[in-house]
C-alpha positions as CSV (number, residue, x, y, z in Angstrom):
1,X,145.2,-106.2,17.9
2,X,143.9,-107.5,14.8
3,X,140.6,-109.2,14.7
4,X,141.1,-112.9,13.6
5,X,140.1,-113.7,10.0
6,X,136.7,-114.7,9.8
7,X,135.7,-117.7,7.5
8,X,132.7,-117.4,5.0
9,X,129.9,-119.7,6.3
10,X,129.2,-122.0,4.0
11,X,125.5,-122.6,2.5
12,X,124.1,-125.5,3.1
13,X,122.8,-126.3,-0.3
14,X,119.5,-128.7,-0.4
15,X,118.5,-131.0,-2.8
16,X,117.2,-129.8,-5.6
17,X,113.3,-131.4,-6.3
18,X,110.3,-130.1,-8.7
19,X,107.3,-128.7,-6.8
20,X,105.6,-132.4,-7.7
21,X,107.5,-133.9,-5.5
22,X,107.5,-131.4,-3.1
23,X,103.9,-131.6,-2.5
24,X,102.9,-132.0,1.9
25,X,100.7,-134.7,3.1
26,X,98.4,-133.6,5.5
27,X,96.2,-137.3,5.4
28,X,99.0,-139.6,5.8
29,X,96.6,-142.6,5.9
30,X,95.4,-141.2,2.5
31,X,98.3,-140.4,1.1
32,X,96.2,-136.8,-0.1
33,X,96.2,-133.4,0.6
34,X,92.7,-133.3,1.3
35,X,90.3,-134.6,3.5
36,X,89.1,-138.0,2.4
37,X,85.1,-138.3,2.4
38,X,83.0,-139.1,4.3
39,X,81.2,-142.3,3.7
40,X,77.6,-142.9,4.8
41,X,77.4,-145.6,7.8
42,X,75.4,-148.3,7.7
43,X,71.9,-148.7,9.0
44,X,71.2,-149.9,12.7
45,X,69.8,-153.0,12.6
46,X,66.7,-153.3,14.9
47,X,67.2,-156.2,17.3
48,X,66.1,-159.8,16.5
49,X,63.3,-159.6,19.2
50,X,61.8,-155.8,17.9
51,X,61.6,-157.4,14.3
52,X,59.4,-159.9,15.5
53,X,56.6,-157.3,17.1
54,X,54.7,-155.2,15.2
55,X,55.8,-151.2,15.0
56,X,53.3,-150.0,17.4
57,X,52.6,-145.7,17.4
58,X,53.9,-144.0,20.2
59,X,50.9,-143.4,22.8
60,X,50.5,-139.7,24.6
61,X,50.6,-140.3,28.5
62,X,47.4,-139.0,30.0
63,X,47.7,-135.8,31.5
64,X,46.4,-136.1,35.0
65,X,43.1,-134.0,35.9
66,X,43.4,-130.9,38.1
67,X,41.4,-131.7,41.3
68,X,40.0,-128.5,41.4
69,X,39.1,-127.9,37.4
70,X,35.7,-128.6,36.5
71,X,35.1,-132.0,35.2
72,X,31.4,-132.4,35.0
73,X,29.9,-131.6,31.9
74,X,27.9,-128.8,30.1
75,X,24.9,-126.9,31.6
76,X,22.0,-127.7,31.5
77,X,22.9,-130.9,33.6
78,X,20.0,-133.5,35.1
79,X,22.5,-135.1,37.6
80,X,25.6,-134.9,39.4
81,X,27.9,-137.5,39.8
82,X,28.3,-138.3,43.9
83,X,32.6,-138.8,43.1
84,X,32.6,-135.8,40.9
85,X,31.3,-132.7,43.3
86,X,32.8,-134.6,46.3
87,X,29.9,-135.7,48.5
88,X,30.7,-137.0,51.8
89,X,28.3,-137.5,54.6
90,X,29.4,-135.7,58.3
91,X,28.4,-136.5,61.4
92,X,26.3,-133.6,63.1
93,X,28.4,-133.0,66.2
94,X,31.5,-132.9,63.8
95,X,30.0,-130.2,62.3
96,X,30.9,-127.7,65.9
97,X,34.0,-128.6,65.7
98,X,34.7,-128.1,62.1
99,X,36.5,-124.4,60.9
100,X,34.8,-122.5,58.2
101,X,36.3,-123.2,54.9
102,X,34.4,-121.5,51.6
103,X,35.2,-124.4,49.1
104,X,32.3,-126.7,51.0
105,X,28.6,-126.3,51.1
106,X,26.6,-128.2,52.8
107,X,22.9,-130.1,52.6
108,X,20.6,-131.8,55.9
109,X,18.4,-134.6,54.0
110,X,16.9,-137.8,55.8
111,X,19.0,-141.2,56.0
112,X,17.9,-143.2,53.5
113,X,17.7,-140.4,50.7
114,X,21.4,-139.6,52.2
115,X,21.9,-143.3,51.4
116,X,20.2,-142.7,47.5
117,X,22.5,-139.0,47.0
118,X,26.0,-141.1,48.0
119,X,24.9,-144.4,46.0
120,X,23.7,-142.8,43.0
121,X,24.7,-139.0,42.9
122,X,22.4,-136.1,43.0
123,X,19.1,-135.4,40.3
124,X,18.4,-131.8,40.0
125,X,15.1,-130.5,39.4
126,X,14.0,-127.0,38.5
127,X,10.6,-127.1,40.3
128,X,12.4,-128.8,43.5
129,X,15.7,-127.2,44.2
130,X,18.2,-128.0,47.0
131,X,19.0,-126.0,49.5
132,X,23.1,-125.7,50.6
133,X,24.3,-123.6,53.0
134,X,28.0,-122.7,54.8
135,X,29.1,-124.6,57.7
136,X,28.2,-121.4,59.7
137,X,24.5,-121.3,58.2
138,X,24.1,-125.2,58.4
139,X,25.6,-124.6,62.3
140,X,22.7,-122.1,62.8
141,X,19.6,-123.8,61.2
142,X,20.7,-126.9,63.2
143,X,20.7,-124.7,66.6
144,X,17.1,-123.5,65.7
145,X,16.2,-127.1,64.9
146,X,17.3,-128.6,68.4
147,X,15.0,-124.9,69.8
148,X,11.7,-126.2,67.9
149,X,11.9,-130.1,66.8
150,X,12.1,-133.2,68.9
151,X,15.6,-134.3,69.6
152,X,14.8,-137.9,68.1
153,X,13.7,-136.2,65.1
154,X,17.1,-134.8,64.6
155,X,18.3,-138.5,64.6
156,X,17.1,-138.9,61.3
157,X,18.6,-136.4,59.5
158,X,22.0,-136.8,58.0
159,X,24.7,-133.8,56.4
160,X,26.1,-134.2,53.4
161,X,29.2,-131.8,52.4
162,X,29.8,-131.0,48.9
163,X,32.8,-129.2,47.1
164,X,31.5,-126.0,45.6
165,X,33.9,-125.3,43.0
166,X,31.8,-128.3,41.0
167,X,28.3,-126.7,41.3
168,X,29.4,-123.0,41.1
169,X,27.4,-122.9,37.9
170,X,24.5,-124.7,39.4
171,X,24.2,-122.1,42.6
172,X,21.1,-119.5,42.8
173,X,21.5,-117.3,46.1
174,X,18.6,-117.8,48.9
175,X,17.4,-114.7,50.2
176,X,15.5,-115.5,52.7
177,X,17.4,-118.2,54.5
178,X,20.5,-115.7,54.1
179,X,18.9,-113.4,55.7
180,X,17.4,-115.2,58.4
181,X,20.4,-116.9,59.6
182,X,23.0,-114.3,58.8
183,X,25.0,-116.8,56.6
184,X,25.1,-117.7,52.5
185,X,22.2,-120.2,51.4
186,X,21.8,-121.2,48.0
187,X,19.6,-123.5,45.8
188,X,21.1,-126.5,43.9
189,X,18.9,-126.4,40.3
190,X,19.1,-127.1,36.7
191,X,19.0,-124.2,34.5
């Protein structure tokens, strides 16, 4: 067995072009081989309304005080502020039932200057200090109060609480007091 003839493929022949004409188009829209540029686009207008106003500088939001950072100003101070340290009167027979928290200190004045310290905040003297005490030495020096005074007495006298982060600069330890009642006393002065 013979294998049949075979037949010479034939070439296909193309067209023969110069290399001008042969060049791709890669932007058709163009008609180029390279990339178009860019053009810059046109401003934004503002709208009709903004044109009108005046361009006003952006204002920073206030950033909103920490509760518990000091706001009062510079030592030496003549007077604290009655919203600024926190002063709130108590009634006495809250005070038993209250649980001992370090961040108030409180003060037993009589009524009407009670009335003066929550109206018009607190003047500090240096000759005529306050004393503050804890809730457990305020608790104490009331108990010995009821033992010696008349009860009616006691009627007179109102507690005001105080927070004590705001006069921690302002505080001079009271020896004697402390030692007497077993509990923290300070004085409340000017330096």
């Amino acid at each position: 067995m013979s294998a049949p003839p075979t037949t010479p493929r034939r070439k296909r022949s193309r067209p023969k072009t110069s290399t001008a004409q042969t060049q791709l188009t890669l932007y058709p829209h163009t008609n180029a081989a390279t990339p178009p540029k860019r053009q810059a686009k046109p401003a934004r207008r503002p709208p009709a309304h903004a044109a009108q106003e005046p361009a006003q500088a952006p204002t920073a939001t206030p950033k909103q005080a920490d509760l518990f950072t000091h706001p009062l100003p510079p030592l030496p101070r003549q007077h604290l502020n009655a919203q600024d340290i926190r002063l709130t009167a108590i009634p006495i027979g809250h005070l038993a039932t209250t649980p001992e928290k370090d961040q108030w200190l409180y003060l037993a004045v009589p009524e009407p200057t009670a009335a003066e310290y929550l109206a018009h905040g607190i003047t500090l003297s240096r000759t005529h200090p306050l004393l503050l005490a804890t809730l457990r030495g305020m608790q104490a020096w009331l108990a010995k109060l009821h033992e010696q005074e008349d009860p009616e007495q006691l009627d007179h006298i109102c507690i005001l609480r105080l927070h004590k982060t705001m006069v921690a600069e302002l505080l001079e330890p009271e020896p004697d007091q402390s030692a007497l009642f077993a509990a923290p006393f300070y004085w409340l002065k000017t330096f």
